[in-house]
PyMOL commands that place a pseudoatom at each C-alpha (Angstrom):
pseudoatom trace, name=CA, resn=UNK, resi=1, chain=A, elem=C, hetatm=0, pos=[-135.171, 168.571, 105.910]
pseudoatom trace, name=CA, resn=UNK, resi=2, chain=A, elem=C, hetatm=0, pos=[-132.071, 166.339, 106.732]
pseudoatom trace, name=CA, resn=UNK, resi=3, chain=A, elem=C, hetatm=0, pos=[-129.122, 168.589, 106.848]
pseudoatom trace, name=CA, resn=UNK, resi=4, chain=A, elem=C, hetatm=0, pos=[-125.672, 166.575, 107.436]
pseudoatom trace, name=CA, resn=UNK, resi=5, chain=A, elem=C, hetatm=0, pos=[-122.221, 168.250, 107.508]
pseudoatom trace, name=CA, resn=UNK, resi=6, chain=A, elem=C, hetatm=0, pos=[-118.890, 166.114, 107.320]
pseudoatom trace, name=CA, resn=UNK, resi=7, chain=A, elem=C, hetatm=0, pos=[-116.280, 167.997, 108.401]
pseudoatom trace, name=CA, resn=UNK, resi=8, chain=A, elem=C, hetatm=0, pos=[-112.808, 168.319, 111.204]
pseudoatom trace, name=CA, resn=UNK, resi=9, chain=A, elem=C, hetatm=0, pos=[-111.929, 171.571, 112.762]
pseudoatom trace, name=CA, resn=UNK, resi=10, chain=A, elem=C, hetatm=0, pos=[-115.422, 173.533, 111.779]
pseudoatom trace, name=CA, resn=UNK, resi=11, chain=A, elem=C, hetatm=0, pos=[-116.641, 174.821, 115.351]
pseudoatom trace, name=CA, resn=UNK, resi=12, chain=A, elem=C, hetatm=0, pos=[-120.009, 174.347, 116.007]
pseudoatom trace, name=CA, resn=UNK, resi=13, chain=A, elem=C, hetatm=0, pos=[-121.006, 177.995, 115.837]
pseudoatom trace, name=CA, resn=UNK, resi=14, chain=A, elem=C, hetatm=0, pos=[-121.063, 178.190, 112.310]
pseudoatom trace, name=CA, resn=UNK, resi=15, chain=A, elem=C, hetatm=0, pos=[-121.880, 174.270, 111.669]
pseudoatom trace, name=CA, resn=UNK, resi=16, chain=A, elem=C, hetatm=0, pos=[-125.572, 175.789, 113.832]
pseudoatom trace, name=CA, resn=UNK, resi=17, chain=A, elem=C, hetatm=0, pos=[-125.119, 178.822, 110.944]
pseudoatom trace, name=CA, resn=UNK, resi=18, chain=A, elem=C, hetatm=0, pos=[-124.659, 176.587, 107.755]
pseudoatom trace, name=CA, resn=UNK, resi=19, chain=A, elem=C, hetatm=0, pos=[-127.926, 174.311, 109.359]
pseudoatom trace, name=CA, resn=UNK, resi=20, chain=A, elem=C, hetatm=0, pos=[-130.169, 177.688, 109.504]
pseudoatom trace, name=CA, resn=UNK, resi=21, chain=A, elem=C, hetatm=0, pos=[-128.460, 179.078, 106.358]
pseudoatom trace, name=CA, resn=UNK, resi=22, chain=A, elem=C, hetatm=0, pos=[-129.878, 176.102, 104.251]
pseudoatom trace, name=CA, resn=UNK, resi=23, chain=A, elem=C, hetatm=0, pos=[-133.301, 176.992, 105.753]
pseudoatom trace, name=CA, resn=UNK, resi=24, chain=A, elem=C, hetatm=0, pos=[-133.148, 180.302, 105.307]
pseudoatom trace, name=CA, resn=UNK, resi=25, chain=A, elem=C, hetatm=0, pos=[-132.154, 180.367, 101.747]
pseudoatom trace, name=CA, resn=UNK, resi=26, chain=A, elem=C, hetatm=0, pos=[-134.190, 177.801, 100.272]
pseudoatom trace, name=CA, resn=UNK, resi=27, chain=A, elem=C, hetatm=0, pos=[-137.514, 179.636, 101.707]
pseudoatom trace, name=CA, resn=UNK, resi=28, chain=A, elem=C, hetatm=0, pos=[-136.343, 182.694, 100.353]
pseudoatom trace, name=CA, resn=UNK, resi=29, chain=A, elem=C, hetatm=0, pos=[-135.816, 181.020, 96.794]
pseudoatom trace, name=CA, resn=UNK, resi=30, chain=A, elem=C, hetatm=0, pos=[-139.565, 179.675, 96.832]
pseudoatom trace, name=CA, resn=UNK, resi=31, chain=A, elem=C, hetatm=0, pos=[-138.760, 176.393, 97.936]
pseudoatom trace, name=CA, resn=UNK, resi=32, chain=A, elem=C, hetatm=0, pos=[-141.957, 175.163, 99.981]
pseudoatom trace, name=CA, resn=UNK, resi=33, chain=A, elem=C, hetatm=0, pos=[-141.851, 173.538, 103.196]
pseudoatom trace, name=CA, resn=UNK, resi=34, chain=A, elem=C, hetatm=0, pos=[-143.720, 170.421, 101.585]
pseudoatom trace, name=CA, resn=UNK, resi=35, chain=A, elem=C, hetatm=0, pos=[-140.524, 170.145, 99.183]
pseudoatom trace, name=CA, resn=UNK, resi=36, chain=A, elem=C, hetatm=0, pos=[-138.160, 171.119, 102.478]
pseudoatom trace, name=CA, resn=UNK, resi=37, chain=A, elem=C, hetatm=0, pos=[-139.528, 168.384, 104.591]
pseudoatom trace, name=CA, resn=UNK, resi=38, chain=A, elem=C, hetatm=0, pos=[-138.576, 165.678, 102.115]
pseudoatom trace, name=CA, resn=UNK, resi=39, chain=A, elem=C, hetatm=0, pos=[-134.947, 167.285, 101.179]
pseudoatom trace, name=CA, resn=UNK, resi=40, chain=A, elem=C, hetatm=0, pos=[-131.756, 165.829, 102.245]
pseudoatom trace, name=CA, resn=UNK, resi=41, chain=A, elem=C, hetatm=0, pos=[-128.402, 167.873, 102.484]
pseudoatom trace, name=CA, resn=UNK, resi=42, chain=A, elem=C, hetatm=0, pos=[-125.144, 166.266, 102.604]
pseudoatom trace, name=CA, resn=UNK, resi=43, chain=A, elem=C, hetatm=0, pos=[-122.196, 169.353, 103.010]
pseudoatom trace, name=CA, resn=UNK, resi=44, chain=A, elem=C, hetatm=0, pos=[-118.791, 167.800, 103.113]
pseudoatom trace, name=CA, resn=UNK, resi=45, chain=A, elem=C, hetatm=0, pos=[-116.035, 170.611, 104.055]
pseudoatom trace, name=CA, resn=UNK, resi=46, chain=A, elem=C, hetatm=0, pos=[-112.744, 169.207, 102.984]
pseudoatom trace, name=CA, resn=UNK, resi=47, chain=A, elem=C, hetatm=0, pos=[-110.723, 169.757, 99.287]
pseudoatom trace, name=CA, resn=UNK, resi=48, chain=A, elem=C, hetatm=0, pos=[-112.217, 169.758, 96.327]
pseudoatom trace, name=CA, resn=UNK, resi=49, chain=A, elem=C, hetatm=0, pos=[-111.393, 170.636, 92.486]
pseudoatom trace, name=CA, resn=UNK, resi=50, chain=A, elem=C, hetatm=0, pos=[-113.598, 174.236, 93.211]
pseudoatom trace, name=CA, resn=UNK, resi=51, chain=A, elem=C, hetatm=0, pos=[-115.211, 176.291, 95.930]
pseudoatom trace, name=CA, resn=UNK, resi=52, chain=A, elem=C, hetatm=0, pos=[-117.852, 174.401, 95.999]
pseudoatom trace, name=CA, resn=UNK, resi=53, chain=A, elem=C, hetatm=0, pos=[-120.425, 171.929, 94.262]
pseudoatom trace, name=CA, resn=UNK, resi=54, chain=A, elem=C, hetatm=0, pos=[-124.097, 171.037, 94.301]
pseudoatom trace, name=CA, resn=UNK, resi=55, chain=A, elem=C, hetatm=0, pos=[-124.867, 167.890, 92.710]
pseudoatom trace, name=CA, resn=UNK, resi=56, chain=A, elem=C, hetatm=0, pos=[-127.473, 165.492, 92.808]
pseudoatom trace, name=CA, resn=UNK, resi=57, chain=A, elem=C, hetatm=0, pos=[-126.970, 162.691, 95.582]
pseudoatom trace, name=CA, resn=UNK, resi=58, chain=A, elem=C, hetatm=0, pos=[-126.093, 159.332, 94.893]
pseudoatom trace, name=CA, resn=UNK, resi=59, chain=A, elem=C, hetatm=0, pos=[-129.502, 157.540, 94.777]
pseudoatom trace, name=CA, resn=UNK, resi=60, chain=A, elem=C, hetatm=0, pos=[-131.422, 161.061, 93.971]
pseudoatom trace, name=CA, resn=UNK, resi=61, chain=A, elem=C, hetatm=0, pos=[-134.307, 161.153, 91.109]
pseudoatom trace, name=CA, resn=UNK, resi=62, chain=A, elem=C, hetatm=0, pos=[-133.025, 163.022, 88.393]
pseudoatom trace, name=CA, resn=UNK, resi=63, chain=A, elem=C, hetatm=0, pos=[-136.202, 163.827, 87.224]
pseudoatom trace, name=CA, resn=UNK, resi=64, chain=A, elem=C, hetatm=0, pos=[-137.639, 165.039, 90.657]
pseudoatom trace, name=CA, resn=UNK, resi=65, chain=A, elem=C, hetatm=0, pos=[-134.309, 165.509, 93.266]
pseudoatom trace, name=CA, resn=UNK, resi=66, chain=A, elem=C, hetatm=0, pos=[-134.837, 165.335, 96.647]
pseudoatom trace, name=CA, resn=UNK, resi=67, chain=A, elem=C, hetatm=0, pos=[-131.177, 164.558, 97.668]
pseudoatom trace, name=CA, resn=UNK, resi=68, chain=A, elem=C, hetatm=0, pos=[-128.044, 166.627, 97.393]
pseudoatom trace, name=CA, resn=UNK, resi=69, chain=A, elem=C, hetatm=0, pos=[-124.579, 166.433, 97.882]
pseudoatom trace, name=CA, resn=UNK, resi=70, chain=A, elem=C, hetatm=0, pos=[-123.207, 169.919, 98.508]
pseudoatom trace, name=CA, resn=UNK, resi=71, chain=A, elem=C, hetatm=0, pos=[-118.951, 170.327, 98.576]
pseudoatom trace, name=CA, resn=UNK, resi=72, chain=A, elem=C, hetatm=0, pos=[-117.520, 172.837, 100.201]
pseudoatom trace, name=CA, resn=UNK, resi=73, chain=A, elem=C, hetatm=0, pos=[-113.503, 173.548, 100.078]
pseudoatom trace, name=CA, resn=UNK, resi=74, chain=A, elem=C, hetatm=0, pos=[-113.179, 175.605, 103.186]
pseudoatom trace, name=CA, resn=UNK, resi=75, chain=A, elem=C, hetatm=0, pos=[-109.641, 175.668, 102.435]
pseudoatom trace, name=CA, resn=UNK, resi=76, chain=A, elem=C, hetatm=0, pos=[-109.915, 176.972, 98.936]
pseudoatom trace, name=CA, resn=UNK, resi=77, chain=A, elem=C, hetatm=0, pos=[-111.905, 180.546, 101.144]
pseudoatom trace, name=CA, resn=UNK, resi=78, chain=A, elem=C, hetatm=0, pos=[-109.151, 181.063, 103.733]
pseudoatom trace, name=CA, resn=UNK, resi=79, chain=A, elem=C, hetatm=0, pos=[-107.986, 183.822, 101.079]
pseudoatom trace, name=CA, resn=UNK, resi=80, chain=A, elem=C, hetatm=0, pos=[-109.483, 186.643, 99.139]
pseudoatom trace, name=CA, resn=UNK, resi=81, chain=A, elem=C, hetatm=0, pos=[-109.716, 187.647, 95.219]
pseudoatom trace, name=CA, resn=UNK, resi=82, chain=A, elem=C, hetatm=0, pos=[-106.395, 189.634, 96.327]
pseudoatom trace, name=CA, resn=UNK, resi=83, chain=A, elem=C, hetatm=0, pos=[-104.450, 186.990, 98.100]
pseudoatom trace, name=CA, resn=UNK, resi=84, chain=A, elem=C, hetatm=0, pos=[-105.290, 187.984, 101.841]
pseudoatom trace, name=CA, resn=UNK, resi=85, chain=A, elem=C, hetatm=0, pos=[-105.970, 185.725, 104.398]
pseudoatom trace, name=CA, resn=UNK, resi=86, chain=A, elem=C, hetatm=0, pos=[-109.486, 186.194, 105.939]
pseudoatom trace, name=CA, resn=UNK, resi=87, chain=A, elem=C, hetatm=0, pos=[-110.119, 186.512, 109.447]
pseudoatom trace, name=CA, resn=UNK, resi=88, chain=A, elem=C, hetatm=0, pos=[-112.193, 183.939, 111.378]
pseudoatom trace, name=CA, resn=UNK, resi=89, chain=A, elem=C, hetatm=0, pos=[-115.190, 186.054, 110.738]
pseudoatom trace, name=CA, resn=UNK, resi=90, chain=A, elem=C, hetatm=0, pos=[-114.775, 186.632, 107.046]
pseudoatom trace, name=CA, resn=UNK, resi=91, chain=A, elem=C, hetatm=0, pos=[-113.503, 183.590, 106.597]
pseudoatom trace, name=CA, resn=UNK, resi=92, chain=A, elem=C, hetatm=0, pos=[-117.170, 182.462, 108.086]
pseudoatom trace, name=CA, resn=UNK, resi=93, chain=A, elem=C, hetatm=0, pos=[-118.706, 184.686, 106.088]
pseudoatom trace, name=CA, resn=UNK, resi=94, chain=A, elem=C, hetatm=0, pos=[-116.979, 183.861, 102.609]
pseudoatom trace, name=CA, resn=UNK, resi=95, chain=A, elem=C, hetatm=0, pos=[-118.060, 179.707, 103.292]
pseudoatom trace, name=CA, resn=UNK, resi=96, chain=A, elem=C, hetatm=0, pos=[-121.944, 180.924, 104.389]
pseudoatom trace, name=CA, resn=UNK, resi=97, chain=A, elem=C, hetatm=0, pos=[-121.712, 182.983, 101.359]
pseudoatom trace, name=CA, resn=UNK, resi=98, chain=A, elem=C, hetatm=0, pos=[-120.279, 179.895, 99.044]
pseudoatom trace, name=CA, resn=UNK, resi=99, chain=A, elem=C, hetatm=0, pos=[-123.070, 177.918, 100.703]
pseudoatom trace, name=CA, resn=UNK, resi=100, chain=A, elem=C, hetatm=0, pos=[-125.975, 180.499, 99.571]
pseudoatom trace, name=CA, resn=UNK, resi=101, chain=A, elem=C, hetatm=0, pos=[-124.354, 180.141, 96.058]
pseudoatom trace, name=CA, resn=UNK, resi=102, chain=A, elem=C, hetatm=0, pos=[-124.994, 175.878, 96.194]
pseudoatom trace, name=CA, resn=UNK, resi=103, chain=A, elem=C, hetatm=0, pos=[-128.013, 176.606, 97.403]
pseudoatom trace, name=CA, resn=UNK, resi=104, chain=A, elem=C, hetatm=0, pos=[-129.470, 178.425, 94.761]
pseudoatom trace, name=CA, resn=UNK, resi=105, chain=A, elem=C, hetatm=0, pos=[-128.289, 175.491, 92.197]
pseudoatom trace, name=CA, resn=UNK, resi=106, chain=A, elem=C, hetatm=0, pos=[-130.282, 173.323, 94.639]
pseudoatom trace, name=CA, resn=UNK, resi=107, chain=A, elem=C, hetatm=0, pos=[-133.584, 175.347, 94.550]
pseudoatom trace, name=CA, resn=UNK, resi=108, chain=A, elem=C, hetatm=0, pos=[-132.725, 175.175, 90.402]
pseudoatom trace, name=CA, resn=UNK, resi=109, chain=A, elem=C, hetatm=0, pos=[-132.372, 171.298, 90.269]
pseudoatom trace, name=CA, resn=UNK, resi=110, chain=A, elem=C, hetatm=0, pos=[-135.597, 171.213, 92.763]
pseudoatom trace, name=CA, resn=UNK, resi=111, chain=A, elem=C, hetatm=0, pos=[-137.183, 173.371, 89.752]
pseudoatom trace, name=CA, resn=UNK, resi=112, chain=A, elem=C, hetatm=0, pos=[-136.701, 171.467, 86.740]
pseudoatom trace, name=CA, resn=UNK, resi=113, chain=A, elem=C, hetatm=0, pos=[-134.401, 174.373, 85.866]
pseudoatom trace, name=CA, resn=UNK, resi=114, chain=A, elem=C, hetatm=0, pos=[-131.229, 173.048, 85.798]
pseudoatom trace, name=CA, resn=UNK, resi=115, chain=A, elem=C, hetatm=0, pos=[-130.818, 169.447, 84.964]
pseudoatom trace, name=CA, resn=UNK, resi=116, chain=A, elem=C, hetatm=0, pos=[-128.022, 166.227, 84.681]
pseudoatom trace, name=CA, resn=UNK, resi=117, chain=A, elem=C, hetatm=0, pos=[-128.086, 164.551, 81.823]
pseudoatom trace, name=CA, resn=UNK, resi=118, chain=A, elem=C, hetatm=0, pos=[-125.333, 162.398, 79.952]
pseudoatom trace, name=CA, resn=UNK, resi=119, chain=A, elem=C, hetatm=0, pos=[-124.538, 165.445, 77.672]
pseudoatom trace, name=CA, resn=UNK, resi=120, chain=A, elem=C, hetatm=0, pos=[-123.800, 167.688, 80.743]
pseudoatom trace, name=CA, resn=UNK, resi=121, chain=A, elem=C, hetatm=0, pos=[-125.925, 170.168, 82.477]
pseudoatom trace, name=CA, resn=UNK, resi=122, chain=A, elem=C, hetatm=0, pos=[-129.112, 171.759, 80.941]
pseudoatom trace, name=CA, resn=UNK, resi=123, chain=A, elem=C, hetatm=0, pos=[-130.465, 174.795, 81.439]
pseudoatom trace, name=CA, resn=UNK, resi=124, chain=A, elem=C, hetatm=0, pos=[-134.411, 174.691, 80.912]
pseudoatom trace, name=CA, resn=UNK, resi=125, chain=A, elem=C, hetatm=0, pos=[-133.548, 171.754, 78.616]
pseudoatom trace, name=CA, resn=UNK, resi=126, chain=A, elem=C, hetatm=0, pos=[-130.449, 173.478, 76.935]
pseudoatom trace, name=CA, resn=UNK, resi=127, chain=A, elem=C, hetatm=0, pos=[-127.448, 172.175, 76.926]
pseudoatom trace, name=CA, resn=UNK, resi=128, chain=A, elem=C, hetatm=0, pos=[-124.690, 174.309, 77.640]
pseudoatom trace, name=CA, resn=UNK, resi=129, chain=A, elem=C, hetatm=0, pos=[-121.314, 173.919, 76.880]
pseudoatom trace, name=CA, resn=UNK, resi=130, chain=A, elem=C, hetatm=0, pos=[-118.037, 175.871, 78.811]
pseudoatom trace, name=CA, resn=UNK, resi=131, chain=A, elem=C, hetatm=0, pos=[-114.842, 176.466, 76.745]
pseudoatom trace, name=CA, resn=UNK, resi=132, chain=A, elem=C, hetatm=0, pos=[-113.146, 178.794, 79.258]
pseudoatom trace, name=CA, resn=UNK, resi=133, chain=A, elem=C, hetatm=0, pos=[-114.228, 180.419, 82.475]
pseudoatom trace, name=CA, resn=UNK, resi=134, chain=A, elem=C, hetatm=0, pos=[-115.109, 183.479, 80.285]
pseudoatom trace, name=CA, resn=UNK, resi=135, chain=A, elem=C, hetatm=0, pos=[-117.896, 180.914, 79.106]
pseudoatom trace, name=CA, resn=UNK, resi=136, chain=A, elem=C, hetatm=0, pos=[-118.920, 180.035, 82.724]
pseudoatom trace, name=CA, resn=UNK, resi=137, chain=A, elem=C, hetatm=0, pos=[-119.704, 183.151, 84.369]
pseudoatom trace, name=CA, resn=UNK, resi=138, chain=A, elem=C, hetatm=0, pos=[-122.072, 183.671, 80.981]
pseudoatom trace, name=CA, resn=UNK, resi=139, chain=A, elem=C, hetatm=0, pos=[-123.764, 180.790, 82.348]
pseudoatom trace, name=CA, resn=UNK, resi=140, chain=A, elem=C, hetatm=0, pos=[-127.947, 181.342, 83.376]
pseudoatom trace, name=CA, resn=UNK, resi=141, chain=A, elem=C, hetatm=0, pos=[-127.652, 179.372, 86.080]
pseudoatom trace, name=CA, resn=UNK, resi=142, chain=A, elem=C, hetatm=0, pos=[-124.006, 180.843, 87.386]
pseudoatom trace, name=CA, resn=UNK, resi=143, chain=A, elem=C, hetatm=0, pos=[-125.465, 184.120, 87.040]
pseudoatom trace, name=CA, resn=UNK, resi=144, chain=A, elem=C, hetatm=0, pos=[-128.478, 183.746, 88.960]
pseudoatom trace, name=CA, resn=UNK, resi=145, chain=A, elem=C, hetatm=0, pos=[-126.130, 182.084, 91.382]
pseudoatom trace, name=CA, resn=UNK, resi=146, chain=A, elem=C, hetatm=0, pos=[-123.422, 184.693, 91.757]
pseudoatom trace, name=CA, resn=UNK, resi=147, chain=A, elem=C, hetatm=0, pos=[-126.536, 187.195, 91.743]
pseudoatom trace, name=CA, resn=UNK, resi=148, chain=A, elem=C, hetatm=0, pos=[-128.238, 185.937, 94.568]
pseudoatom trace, name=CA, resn=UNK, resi=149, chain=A, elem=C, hetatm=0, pos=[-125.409, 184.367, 97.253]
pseudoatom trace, name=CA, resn=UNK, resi=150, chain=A, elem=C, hetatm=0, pos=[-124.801, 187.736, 98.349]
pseudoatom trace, name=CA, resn=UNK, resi=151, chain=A, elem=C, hetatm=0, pos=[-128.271, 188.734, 99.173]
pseudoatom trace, name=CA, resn=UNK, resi=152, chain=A, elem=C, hetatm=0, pos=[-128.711, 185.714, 100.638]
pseudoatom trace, name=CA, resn=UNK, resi=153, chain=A, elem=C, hetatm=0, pos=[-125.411, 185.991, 102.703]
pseudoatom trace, name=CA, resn=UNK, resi=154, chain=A, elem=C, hetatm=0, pos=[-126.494, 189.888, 103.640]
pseudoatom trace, name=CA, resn=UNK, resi=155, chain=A, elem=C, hetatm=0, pos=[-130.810, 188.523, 104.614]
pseudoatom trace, name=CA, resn=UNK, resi=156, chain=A, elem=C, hetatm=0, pos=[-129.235, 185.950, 106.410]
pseudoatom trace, name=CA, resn=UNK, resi=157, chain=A, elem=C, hetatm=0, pos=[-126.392, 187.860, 108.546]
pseudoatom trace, name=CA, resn=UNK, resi=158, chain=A, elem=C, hetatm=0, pos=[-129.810, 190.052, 109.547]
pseudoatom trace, name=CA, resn=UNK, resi=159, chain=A, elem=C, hetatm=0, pos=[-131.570, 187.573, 110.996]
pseudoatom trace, name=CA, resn=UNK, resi=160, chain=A, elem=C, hetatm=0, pos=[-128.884, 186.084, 112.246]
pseudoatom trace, name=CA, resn=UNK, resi=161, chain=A, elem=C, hetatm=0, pos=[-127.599, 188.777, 114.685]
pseudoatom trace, name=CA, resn=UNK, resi=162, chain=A, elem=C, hetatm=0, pos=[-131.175, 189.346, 115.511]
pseudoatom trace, name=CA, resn=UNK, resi=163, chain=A, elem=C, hetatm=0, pos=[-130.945, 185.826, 116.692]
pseudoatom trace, name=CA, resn=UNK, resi=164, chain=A, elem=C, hetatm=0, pos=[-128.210, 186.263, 118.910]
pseudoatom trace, name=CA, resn=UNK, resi=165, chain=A, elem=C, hetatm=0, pos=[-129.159, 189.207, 120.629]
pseudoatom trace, name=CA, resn=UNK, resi=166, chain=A, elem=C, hetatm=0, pos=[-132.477, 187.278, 121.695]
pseudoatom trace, name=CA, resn=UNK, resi=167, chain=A, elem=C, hetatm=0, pos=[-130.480, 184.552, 123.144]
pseudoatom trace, name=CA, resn=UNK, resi=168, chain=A, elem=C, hetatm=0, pos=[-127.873, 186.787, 124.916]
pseudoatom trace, name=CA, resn=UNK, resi=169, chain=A, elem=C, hetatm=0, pos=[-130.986, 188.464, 126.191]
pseudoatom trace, name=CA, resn=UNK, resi=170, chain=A, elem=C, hetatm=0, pos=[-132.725, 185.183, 127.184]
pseudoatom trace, name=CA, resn=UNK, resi=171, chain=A, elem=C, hetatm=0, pos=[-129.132, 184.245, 129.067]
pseudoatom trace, name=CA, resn=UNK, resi=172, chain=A, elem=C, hetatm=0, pos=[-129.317, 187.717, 130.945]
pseudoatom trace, name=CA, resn=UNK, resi=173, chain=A, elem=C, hetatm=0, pos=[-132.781, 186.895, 132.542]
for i in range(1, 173): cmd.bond("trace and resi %d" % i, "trace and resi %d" % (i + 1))
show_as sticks, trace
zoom trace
């Protein structure tokens, strides 16, 4: 799997998170490694009209997707739901977490479950259309997303500190 990230002022600490996060969460979707060898991921960091987007890369097969552009608008996560501004860590957290949630539209255009067509997205070949963001979070394939980021954030976290305490222990010796 190609994993690229575009971005200023992202230390490379969590840039080496986001790379093992995209791992991490497409095997625990069901993505196989046969499909992850041939996937590319471009994540730009920078602004953007939402959170964050997954859509299909510029020369990607619509009909079998291999390559994804992935936005991320790290600026759009330096506060919470309530209007606080994160710390470093949660502020880490909340873009891993955002990441988890474009992941799992990945794994659904790798599917065939979500698709692009000129009418707009499709769900398992129905179109869907959103009058108002009561309308969106109705959405199959927002609610499998906003289901699963958080699990994914949580599995991932996990592993992660078990990670570092094997290097720190590795750096000891």
């Amino acid at each position: 799997m190609k994993i690229r990230i575009y971005s200023q002022h992202i230390d490379s600490k969590l840039k080496l998170a986001m790379h093992a996060m995209c791992k991490f969460a497409l095997a625990r979707l069901g993505v196989s490694q046969r499909i992850q060898k041939n996937l590319s991921l471009n994540i730009h960091m920078g602004h953007h009209d939402n959170e964050g987007e997954a859509k299909l890369g510029k020369y990607a097969n619509r009909y079998r997707p291999r390559e994804f552009k992935i936005h991320l608008d790290h600026h759009r996560m330096e506060k919470d739901d309530y209007d606080r501004t994160l710390d470093d860590t949660e502020w880490g957290h909340r873009v891993l977490k955002v990441l988890a949630h474009e992941l799992v539209h990945v794994k659904q255009y790798i599917m065939g479950e979500l698709s692009w067509r000129h009418s707009g997205l499709h769900w398992k070949g129905v179109n869907f259309d959103v009058d108002n963001l009561m309308d969106y979070y109705e959405l199959p394939f927002e609610i499998e997303a906003h289901g699963r980021e958080y699990g994914l954030l949580v599995g991932f976290l996990v592993m992660w500190n078990e990670l570092e305490k094997e290097i720190e222990e590795l750096k000891i010796m």
